[in-house]
N, C-alpha and C positions, 0 to 999 in steps of 0.2 A: 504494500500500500504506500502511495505516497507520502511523503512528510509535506506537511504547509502548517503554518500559523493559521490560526483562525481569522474571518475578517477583521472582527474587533480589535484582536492582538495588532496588527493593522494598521488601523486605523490609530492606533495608541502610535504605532511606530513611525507612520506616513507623515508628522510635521517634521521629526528628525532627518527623515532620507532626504525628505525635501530641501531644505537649509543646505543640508551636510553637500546634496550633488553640485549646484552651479558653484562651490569655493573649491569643489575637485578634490573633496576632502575623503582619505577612505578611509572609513569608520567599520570596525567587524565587532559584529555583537559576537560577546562571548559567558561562557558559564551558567547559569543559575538555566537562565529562558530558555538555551537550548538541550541542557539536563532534562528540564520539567516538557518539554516540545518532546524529546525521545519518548517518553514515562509516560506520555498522554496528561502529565499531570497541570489541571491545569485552575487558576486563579483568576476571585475576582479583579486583587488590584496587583497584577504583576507588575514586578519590580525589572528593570532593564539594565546592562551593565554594560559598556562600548570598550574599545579598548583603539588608540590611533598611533602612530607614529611619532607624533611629536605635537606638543602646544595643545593639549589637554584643556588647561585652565583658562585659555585665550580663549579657544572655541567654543567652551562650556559656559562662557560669562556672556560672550555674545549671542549665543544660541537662549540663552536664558531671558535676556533682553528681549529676545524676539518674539518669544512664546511667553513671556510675560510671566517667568517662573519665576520660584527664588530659588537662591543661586548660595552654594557653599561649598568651601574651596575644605576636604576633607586631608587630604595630606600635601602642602606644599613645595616638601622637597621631590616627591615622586611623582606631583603634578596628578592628583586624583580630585576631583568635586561631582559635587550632586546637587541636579536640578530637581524639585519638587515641583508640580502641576498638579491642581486641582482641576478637574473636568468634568461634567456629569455627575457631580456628586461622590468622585472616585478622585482618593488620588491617587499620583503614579510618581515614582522617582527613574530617574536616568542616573547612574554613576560612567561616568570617564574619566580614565586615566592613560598614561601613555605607556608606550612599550616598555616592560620591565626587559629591557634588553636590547639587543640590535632589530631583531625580528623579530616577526610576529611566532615564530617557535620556540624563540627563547621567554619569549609574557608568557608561554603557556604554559611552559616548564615551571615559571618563575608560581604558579600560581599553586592551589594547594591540593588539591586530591587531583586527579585521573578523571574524575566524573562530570570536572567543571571545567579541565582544562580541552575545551571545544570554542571553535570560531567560526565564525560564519560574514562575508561579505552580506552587510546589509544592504546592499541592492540587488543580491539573491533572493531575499525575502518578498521582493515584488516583483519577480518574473516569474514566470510558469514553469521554472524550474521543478524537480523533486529536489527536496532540500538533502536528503538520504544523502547522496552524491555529491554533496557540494559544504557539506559540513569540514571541515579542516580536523583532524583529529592525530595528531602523530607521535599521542602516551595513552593511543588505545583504549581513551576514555570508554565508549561505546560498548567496547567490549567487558570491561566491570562495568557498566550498566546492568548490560544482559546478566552476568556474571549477579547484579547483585552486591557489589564488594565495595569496600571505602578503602581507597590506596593513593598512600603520599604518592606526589608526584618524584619527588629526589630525596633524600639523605636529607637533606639540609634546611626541610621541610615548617619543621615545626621553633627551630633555628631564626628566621627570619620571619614567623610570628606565630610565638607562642600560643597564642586563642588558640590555633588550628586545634591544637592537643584536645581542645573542651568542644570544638568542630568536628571533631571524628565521633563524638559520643551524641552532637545533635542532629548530625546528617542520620545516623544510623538511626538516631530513634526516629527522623521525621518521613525518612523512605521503607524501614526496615530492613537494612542493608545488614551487613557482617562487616567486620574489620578483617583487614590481612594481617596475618601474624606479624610483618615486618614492621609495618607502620605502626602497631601496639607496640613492638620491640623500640623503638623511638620514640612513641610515647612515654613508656617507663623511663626512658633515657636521659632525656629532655625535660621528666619532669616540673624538674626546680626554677625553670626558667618561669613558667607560668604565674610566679606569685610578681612578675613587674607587669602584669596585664592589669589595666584599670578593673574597678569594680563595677561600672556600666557595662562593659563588652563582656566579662564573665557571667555579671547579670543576665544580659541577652540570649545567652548560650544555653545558661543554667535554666532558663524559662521557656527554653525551646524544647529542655528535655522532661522539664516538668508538663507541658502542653501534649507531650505522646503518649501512649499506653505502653511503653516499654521503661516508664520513669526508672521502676526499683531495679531491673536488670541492667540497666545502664551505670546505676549510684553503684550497683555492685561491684561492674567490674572499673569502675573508676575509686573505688575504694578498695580493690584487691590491687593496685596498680600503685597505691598510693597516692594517689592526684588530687583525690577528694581532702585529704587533711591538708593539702597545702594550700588550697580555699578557703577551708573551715579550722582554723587549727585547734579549733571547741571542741570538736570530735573525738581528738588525741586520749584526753583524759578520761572519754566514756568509755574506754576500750578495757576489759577486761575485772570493772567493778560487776559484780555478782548482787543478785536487788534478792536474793531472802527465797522463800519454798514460794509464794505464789507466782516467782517467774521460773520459766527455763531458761532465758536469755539473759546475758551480762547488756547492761544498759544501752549500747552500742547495739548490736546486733537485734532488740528488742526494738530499737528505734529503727532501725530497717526493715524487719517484720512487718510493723504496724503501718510504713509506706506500701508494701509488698498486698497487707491485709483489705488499706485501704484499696487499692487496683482493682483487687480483684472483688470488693465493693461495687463499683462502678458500674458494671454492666446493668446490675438490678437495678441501682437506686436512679440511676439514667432514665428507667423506664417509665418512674415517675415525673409528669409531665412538669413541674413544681418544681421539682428538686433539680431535672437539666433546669431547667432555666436560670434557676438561683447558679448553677456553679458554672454555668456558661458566660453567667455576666460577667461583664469589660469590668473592670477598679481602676486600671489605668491602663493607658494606650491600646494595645493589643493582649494585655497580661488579664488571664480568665481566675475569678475566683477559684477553678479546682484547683489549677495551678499554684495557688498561694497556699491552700489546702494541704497540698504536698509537698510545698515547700516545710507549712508545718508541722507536718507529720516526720519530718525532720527535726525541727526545731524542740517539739513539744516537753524533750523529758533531758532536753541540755545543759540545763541548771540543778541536774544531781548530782553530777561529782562534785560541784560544790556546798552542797546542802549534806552530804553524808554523813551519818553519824552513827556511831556503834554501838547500843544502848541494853545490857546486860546477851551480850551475844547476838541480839539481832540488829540488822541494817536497816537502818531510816532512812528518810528524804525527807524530813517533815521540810515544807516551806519551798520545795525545789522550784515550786511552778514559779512564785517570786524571785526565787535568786536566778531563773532563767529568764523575766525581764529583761536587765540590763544586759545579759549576753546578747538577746534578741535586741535591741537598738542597735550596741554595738555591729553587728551582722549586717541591718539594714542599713543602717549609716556607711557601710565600706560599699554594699552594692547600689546606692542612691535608689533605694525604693521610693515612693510616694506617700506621705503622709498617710492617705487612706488605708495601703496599703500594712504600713509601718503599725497603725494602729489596729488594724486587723489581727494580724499577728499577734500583738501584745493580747488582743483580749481572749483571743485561742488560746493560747499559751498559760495567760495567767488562770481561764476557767477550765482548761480542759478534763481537771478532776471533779467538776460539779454533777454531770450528771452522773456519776460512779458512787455521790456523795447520797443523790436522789435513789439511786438504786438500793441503796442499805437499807429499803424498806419498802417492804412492799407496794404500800398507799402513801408518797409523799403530800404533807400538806398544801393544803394551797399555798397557804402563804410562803413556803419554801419551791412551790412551781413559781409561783407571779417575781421573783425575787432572782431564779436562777433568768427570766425571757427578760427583766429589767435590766439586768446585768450583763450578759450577753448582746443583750438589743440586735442587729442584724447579722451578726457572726453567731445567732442561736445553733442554727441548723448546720453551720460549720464544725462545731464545739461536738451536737450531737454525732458527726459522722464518724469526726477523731477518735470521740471516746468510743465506738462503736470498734473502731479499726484496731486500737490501743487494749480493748478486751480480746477482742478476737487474737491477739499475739502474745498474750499471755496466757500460760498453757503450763505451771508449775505446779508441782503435785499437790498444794490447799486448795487451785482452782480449780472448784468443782462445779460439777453441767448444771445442778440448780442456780449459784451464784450468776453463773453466765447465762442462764434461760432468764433470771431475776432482772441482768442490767440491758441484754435485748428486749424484753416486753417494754423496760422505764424507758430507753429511747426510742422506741416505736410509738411508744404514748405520747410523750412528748412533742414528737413528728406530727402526729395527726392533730395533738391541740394546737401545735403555730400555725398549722394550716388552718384551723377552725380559727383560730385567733386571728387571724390576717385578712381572713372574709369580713366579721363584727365590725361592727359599726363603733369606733373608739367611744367610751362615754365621754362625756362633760363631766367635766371637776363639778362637785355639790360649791367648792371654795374658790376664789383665787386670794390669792397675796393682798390683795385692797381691803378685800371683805375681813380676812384676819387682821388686818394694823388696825384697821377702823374699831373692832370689836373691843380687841385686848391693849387698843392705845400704844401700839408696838412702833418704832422706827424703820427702815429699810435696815436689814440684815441677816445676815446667815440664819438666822435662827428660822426664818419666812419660807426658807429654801426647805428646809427640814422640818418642816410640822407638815408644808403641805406634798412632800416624800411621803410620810405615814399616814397620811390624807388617802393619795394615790391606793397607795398598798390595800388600807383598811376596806376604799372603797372597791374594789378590784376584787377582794375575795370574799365581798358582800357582807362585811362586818359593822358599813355603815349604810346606811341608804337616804336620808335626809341632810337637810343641812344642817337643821338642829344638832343630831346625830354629831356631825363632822362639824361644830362647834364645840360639845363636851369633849370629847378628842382632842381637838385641839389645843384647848384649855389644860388638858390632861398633859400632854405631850411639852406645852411649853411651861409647864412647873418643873418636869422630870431635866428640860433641857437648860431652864436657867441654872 
């Protein structure tokens, strides 16, 4: 069958060709477009990558002018930028940069796997060509395509930049590729180089493999390889602390579990039309709630080695979710997460033993349900998956099938009340903050904040229902509080 670009593709490409032919300029798209063009795979807002002879940044700024893009000069010693264009409610970026070498064989070499390194004359893309035939290929890209396989282009691969090493782990998760032994073998090798990569570009990387379904086989063999501690150097110390008879796993490998558990979550709770769409939602940019998910299920039990304590022969953690806080800032602060995001995390992290707490009985009270969905707020249903994942990987000889039947029925309960909760029509306060100063002759202050919290609560779990009612309470509440 023939190879072609779709029209659309196209037409994305037909102002570039245009510009580019009456200055006699030849431009050969290369990498990603024609990877994903082989693979059929194909995108709403594809990304394009040129590669020319010389004066990259010259022609990239005027081309930008013309189409009225914005314009960013991405490396200026090696002459690489990128135009953004919005169109149709799509955007689309273009990267150009110039020959990493004398030839157009030598950029290709220069570039980083076999699978990207393809060219093509972009004025083949508009003739009636089969593109099959006219694709430039001469590190046998194509053929690890077919093959399936992710292969440095040279030796000296991951040398001239680092990321690739955390690149071979999201190509693979995002086509389902294999790695070749060799390029593993330089991976482990090259290691140590990877801690001068910024913490946005590892970011990147690390969210591309959190966005797959091969997330924990991935972490695996990047944590049998060593590469993952030199990311995380948090990890170092969970390795080989032992957590007591209700686990079989040392902290470490418990925390890989529970990513592994959660995976394979997934399929089911997908099915629930709710719950995709809760973890399909954007928090920032392109970064999907599950994806934070499993970043957390990472995170969740980080702050144990330093909460441990040994307490007549047995092992504690009292307090671990808190002392994993401040590890958790410190983590997103090195990867420039998003506020939103940064505080997602913290409230996983810091509740993710609440519903474990709810489950120590069979019939949690109301007011200890209305209390755990106050606190929680929109990382509820995050909190309950974790702990859901976080049970399921613990498997030590006290945990026994009733405990574990006990904490899946509390988060299946749970589940079904946010969802009934989210239908409900919120009540009205009986009070607001005017009606109490006016009453009890109060000034604006903290204390306002906190009577009508116990306001909230009391009304919530039907213990008041008038205003009267949520006057004597009040009254109640700011004698206890002066």
């Amino acid at each position: 069958m023939a190879l072609k670009f779709s029209a659309k593709e196209k037409d994305i490409l037909k102002p570039v060709h245009d510009f580019a032919r009456p200055k006699k300029v030849k431009l050969y798209l290369v990498g990603g477009a024609l990877r994903d063009l082989i693979l059929k795979r194909r995108k709403d807002n594809p990304d394009f990558d040129f590669c020319l002879k010389r004066s990259a940044l010259s022609f990239g700024r005027k081309l930008a002018s013309h189409l009225r893009a914005a314009f960013v000069i991405l490396d200026e010693e090696h002459g690489v930028c990128r135009l953004v264009k919005k169109a149709d409610g799509k955007i689309h970026t273009f990267d150009f940069t110039d020959f990493r070498g004398l030839t157009l064989e030598n950029d290709l070499l220069r570039r980083d796997f076999t699978i990207n390194s393809l060219a093509l004359d972009l004025m083949d893309v508009f003739s009636d060509k089969d593109l099959n035939k006219e694709i430039i290929d001469p590190y046998s890209g194509r053929e690890d395509l077919k093959r399936k396989i992710i292969r440095a282009t040279h030796k000296n691969s991951f040398i001239e930049d680092p990321l690739r090493i955390m690149r071979v782990f999201s190509f693979s998760c995002m086509l389902g590729f294999s790695v070749e032994k060799e390029t593993l073998r330089l991976a482990k090798k090259d290691k140590n180089r990877i801690s001068s990569v910024s913490g946005e570009r590892l970011r990147d990387e690390l969210f591309k493999i959190f966005d797959s379904s091969q997330t924990y086989a991935a972490l695996v063999t990047l944590d049998k390889l060593k590469i993952l501690e030199i990311i995380f150097p948090e990890i170092k110390p969970m390795r080989n602390i032992g957590q007591g008879p209700y686990h079989h796993l040392d902290v470490w490998q418990h925390t890989l579990e529970t990513l592994n558990q959660f995976e394979l979550l997934l399929p089911q709770a997908r099915k629930n039309p709710r719950i995709k769409q809760y973890l399909d939602e954007e928090l920032s940019g392109l970064r999907r709630r599950m994806s934070l998910l499993k970043f957390a299920c990472i995170l969740h039990d980080i702050g144990k080695p330093g909460a441990l304590r040994r307490e007549k022969k047995k092992i504690i953690f009292h307090g671990h979710e808190r002392v994993g806080l401040g590890l958790v800032r410190s983590i997103c602060r090195r990867l420039k997460l998003s506020n939103e995001e940064v505080r997602s995390l913290e409230r996983i992290v810091l509740c993710h033993l609440r519903p474990g707490y709810l489950a120590d009985s069979d019939h949690p009270t109301p007011k200890a349900v209305f209390r755990y969905f106050r606190d929680t707020g929109t990382d509820a249903l995050a909190v309950l998956l974790l702990s859901l994942s976080d049970q399921r990987a613990t498997k030590g000889p006290l945990t026994t099938a009733l405990s574990r039947s006990r904490h899946e029925k509390i988060v299946k309960t749970l589940i079904r009340r946010l969802f009934k909760k989210e239908k409900e029509k919120k009540k009205s306060r009986l009070l607001n903050g005017n009606d109490i100063m006016a009453r009890f002759k109060l000034p604006p202050s903290e204390l306002i904040g906190r009577v009508l919290s116990e306001l909230e609560e009391a009304q919530a779990i039907g213990r008041i229902k008038s205003r009267e009612q949520a006057f004597k309470l009040a009254q109640k509440v700011i004698k206890l509080k002066k």
